[in-house]
C-alpha positions in Angstrom: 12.0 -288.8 61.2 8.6 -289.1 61.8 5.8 -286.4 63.3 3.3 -287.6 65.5 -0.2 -286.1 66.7 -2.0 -288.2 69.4 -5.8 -287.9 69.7 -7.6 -289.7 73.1 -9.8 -288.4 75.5 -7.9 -290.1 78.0 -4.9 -288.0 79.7 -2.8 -291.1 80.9 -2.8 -292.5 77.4 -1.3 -289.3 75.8 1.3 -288.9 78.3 2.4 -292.8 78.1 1.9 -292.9 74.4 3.9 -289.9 74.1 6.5 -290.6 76.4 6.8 -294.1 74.6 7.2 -292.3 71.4 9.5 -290.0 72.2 11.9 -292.5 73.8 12.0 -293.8 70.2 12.9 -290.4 68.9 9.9 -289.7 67.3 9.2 -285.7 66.6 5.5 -285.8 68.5 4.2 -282.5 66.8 1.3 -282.6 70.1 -1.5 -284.5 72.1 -4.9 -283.8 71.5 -8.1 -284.5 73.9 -10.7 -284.2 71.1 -10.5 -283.2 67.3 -10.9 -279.3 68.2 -7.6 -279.6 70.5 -6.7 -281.9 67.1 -7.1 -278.9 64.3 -5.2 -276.4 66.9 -2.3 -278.4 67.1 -2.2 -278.3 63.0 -3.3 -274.8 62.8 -0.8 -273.8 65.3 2.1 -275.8 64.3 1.6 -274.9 60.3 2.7 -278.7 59.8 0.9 -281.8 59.3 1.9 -284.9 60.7 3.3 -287.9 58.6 1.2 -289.9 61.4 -1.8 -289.3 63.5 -2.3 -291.9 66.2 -6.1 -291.3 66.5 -8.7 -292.9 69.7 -11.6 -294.5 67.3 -13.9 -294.0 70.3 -13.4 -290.6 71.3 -15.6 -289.7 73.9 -17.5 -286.2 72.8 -19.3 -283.5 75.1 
């Protein structure tokens, strides 16, 4: 099976992109708003994804 991390900066995407995902039984490790939420999820999980669906235009503060 397959582990996901989703990165966007939108909060509708993640949850339908993750929903989606799941439904097809992937192992989605996370969601991420930016890359700091991003290196958390890795940090905090001690696992790195086989996948990382990633928003090429993140928005950034």
């Amino acid at each position: 099976m397959h582990s996901v991390i989703i990165v966007d900066d939108h909060p509708l995407v993640l949850t339908g992109t993750k929903n989606l995902l799941e439904a097809f039984e992937f192992n989605v490790l996370g969601t991420a708003l930016n890359d700091i939420e991003f290196w958390d999820i890795i940090k905090t999980k001690k696992q790195v994804p086989t996948v990382v669906l990633l928003d090429i235009k993140l928005n950034t503060v």
